[in-house]
N, C-alpha and C positions, 0 to 999 in steps of 0.2 A: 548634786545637791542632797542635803539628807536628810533623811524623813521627819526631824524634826523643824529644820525651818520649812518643806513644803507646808508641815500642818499651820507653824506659823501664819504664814504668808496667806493662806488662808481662811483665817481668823483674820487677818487683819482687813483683805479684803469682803470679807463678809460682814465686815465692822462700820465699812466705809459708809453705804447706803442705808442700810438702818439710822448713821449718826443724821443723815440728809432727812429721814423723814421727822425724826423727834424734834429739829431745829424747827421747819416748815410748820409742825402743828402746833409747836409753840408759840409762834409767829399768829399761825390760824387763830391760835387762843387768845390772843393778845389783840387783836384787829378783824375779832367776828365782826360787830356791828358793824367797822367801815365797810367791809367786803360786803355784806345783805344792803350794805345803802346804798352800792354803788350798781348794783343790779337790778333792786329797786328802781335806781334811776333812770337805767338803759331801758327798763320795762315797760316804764312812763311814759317812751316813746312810739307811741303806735308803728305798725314794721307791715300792717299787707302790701305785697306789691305792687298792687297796682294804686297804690295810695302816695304818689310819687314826692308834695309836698313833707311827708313827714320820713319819709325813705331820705330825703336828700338829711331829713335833720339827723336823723340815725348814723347817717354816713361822717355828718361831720364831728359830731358828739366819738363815734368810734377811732377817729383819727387822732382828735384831742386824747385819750384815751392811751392811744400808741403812740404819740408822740412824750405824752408824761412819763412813758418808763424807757423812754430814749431810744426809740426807732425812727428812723427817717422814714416818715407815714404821709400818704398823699392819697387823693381820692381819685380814684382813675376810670376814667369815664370809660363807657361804651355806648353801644344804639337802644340801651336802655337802663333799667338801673345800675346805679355806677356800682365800682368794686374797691374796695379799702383795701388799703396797700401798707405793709408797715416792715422793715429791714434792717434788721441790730446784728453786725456784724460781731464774731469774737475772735479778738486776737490770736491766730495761733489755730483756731477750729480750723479741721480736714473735711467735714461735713457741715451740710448746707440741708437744713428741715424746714421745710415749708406746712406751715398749719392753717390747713384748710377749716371754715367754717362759714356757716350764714347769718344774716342778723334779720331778715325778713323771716315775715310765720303767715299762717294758713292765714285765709278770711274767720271773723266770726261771724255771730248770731248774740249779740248780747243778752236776748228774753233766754237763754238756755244755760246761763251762768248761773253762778250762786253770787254772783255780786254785780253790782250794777255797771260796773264797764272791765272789761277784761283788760283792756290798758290802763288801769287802777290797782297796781298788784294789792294783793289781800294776805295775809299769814295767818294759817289757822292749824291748829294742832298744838300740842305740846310734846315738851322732850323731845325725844329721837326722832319722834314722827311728826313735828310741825315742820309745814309745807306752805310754798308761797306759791298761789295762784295766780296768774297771768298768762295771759298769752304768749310763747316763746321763751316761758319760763327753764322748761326743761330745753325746747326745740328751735334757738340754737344759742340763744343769750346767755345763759347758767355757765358753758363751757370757756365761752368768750372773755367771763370776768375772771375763771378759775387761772384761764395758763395766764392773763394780767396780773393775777395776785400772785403767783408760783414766780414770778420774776420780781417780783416786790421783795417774797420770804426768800428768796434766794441772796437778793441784792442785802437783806438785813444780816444775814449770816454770812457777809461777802464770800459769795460765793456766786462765780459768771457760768451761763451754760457753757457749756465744754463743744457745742455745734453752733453755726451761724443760724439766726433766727431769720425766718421770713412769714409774713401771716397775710393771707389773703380771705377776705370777708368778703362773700358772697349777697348781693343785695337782692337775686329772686330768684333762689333756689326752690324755694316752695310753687313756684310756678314754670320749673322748667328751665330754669336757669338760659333760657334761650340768648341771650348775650354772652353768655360766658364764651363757648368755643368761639367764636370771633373775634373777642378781646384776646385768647389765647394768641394767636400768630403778633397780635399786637403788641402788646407787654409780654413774649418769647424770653427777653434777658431779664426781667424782675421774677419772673415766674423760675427760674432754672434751680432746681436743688438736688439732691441725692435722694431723698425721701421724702415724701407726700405724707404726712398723719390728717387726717379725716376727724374732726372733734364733733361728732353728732349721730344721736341715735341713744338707746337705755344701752345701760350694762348689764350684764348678767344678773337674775334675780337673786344669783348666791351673796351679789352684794360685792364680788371679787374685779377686782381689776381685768377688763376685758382685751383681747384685741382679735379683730376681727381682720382674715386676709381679706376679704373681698368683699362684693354687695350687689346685690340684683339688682337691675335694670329696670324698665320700665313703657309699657306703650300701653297708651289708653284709646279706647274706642267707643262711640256711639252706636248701639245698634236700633235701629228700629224698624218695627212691623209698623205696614199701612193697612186700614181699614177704610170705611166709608170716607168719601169726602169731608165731610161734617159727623159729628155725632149724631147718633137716631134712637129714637123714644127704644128702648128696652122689651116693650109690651108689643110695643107694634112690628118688631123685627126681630124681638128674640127669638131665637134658634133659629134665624134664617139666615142673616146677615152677620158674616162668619168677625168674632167680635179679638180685633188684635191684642188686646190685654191678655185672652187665654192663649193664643200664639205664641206670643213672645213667650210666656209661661212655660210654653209644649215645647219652641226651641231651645231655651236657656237648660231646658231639665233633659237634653238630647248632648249638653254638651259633657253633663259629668255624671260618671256612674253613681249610685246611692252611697258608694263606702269614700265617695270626693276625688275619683283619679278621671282626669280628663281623657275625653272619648273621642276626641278630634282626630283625626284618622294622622299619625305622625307625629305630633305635638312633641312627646317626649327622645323622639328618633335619635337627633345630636346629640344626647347627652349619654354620655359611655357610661357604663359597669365603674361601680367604685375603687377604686385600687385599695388595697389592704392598710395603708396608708392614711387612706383618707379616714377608711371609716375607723383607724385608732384616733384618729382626731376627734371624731363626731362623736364617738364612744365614751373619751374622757370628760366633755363637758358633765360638769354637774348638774344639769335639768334636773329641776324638782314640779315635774308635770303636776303633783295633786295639788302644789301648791299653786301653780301657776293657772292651772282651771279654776280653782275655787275664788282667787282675785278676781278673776274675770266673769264666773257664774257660770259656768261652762260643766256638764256633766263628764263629757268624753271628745276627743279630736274627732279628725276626720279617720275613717278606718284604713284608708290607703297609704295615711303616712304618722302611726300614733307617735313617732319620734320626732320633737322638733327638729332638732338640728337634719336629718335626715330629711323632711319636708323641706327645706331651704334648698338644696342639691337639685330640685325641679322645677321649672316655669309653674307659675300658676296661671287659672281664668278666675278669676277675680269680679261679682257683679258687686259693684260700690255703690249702683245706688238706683231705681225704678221710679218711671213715672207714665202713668195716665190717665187723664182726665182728672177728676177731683176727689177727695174722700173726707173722713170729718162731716163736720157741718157745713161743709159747701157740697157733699157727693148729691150726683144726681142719678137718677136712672135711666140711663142711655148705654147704648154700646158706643165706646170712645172710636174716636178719626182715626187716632197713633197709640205706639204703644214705644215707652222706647227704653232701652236698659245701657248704664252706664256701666264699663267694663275697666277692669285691668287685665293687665299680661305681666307680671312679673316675670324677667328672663333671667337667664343665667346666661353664665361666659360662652356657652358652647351656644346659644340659642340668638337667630340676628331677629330684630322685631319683625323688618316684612316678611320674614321665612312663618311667623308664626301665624300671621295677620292673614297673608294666604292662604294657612293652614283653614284657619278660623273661617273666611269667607269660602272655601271650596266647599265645608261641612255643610253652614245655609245652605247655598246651591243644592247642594246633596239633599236637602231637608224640603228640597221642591221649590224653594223662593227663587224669584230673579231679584237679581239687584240691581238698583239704579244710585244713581247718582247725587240726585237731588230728588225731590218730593215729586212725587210720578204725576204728567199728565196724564189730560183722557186719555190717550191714545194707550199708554200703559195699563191706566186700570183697565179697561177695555180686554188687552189679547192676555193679562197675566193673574192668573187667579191667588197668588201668594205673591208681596210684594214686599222689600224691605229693604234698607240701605245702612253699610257698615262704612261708618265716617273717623279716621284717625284724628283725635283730640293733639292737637301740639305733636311736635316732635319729639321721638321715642328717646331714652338713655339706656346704653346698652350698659350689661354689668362688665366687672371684674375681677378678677381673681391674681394676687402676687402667691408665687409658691412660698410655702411654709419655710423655705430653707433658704431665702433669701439673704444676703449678710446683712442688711440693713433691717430687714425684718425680724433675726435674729436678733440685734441690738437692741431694742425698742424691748424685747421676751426678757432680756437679761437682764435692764435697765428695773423693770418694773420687778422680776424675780430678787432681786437683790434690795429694794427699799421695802418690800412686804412681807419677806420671807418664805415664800412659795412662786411658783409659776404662776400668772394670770391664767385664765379661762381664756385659751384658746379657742377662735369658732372659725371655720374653713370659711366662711361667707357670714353675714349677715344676709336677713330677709325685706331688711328695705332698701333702700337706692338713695345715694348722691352721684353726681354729672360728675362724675373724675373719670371716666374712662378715656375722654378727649384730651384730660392732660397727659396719661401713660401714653396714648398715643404719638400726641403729638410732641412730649418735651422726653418722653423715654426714662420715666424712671418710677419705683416699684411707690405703690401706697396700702396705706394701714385707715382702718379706722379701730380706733379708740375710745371708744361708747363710754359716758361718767355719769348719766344723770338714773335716776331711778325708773329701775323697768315697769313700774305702775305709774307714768306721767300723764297718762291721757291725752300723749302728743296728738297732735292734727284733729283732737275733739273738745267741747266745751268743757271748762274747769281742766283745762292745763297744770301741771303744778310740779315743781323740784320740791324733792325732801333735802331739807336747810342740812341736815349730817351729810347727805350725799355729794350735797355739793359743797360743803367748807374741805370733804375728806380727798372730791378730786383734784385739790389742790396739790395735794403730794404725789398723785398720778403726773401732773402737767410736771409736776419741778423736778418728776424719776428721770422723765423723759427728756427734758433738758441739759441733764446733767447726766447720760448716758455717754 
């Protein structure tokens, strides 16, 4: 062949994906408004899970949905909220993509909103940076209507994906996804694909198309110190009556050094020396830390791990959230009964949750406490001078990790390198967690996640919100990867 048609042939196919994304955003341009109304609308539908009457309306609103861009879409039960199922074969496709996502979101708190009900979306902002407020805006709705619209501009510039589509929506992912792995063995042959893509989570702050091989895992725990049976006047028993609010205090700050690396005797043991490899990986990301503290209000990281991507590579201990007794205008002056501190464990691929959990619980021990099981009788306060109990919230999800060099993993890097004209922002892992590891387990085959919504969403806290540019642009993310 000679070296004038290879350069050819190379211009043409670098011609090919670029022509894919100018159709898509003209399309975008042409069918903004329908595309914010129609997420608008999905928005409208209140999604916590355990709010089962308007879960079922989500479910079937999402089907209609899938069924309008011609998938054979059905709602498929389990032992709790059901899962949206939707299957568009393409003539001729070798590959089978299954796109994972969830349409359930955290609980809220409506007094903590900037608008009167967070299933109300709201649009505030102008230009680039107007954003639509909702709940599940960014976490996990926003992505849901993007790959819906990317088969729309696709289908207007007849143009079919080039792999078999399969989409499975998630109804309580936010809560542990606790039905999913036993729906798995159940629905085994609708679930079967080549690749798993993962549509949930921000994109890189560069604003660049992301993909992430992996994602931490997750086990949560209750811990708490016992005190007096009842609480006791403050005056009449301070400094006698050993008061478990500063306990828990003295254990919690026993468990991480000041610079934030965990002091659990083992904790980080399973996780090997980074190969050369990995860390050209972690190295390439474009973190722009000053920028990313200063969104956040944040002077400096923790000093044990001042590199994001590097902090993701370890388990964390995680306290999410503290409670005793009263404060505000209800606080009294007593030493409090309990004292109790809500935990995370963020894991990694080398790390299993009971291995860390027993980590965790050997330490207390260590720290002089005995543990019980449930809320100590006499008989225990009596023979135990430090008493406390570490209770596992829900069942753990373990992470995972596909290698970098995966052929399928590979496709999805070329797919999006060729519609944008650079490489996406590769990241070894992500730092938060979806329930996929029981699908690679269990049906055997590699997953991506693909983060599109903006890394400032204020996912899982009040005032939620997708930037409207971010998410009309990851429409030509969803239609790269279609048509890889």
């Amino acid at each position: 062949m000679s070296r004038v048609l290879i350069v050819l042939l190379a211009l043409v196919a670098g011609l090919e994906q670029p022509d894919l994304k100018t159709a898509v955003s003209s399309w975008v341009a042409a069918h903004r408004q329908a595309v914010i109304d129609e997420l608008l609308e999905l928005l409208a539908i209140p999604n916590v899970a355990s709010d089962t009457p308007n879960i079922r309306r989500n479910a079937d609103h999402l089907r209609a949905l899938l069924a309008r861009r011609g998938f054979a879409a059905e709602v498929l039960e389990t032992t709790g909220n059901p899962l949206v199922y939707g299957n568009l074969p393409v003539p001729g496709a070798t590959r089978t993509v299954l796109f994972y996502l969830h349409y359930d979101g955290q609980p809220v708190d409506p007094s903590k909103w900037r608008q009167p009900d967070p299933f109300t979306p709201v649009m505030r902002g102008d230009g680039a940076d107007a954003r639509i407020y909702a709940r599940s805006a960014s976490d996990d709705k926003a992505p849901i209507v993007a790959l819906l619209a990317s088969l729309d501009a696709l289908r207007s510039a007849n143009l079919a994906p080039t792999s078999n589509v399969k989409v499975i929506l998630d109804g309580e992912e936010e809560a542990g996804s606790v039905s999913l792995v036993p729906a798995i063995g159940r629905y085994r042959d609708q679930l079967r694909a080549d690749l798993m893509v993962i549509l949930d989570g921000p994109g890189h702050s560069s604003g660049r198309p992301t993909v992430a091989f992996g994602a931490r895992g997750i086990a949560t725990v209750d811990l708490t110190v016992y005190g007096p049976k009842s609480g006791v006047h403050s005056g009449n028993y301070g400094n006698w009556i050993p008061n478990p609010a500063m306990r828990l205090a003295q254990l919690l700050a026993s468990m991480k050094s000041e610079d934030g690396r965990v002091t659990v005797d083992g904790y980080y043991a399973a996780v090997p020396p980074l190969a050369a490899e990995d860390r050209a990986m972690l190295d390439a990301v474009p973190d722009d830390s000053v920028q990313v503290l200063r969104t956040f209000g944040v002077a400096e990281p923790e000093k044990a791990f001042p590199k994001l991507q590097y902090a993701f590579q370890y388990p964390t201990l995680n306290v999410r959230g503290l409670s005793s007794s009263f404060v505000g205008a209800g606080a009294r002056t007593i030493i409090p009964d309990r004292a109790t501190a809500a935990l995370d464990l963020r894991l990694v691929k080398e790390t299993a949750p009971d291995d860390l959990v027993a980590k965790l619980r050997a330490h207390i021990e260590k720290q002089g406490y005995h543990l019980v099981d449930q809320d100590p009788d006499d008989a225990a306060r009596a023979k135990y001078p430090k008493l406390a109990r570490l209770a596992m919230i829900g069942p753990p999800t373990r992470a995972f990790r596909t290698p970098a060099d995966d052929p399928q993993a590979r496709a999805v890097v070329a797919a999006l390198t060729k519609t944008f004209g650079q490489p996406p922002v590769q990241l070894r892992t992500l730092g938060g967690t979806v329930p996929i590891a029981p699908f690679i387990e269990a049906l055997g085959f590699p997953a991506l996640t693909v983060p599109t919504v903006n890394f400032d969403n204020n996912q899982h806290e009040e005032n939620e919100n997708v930037r409207v540019a971010t998410f009309l642009d990851s429409i030509s993310i969803m239609a790269a990867m279609l048509r890889m």
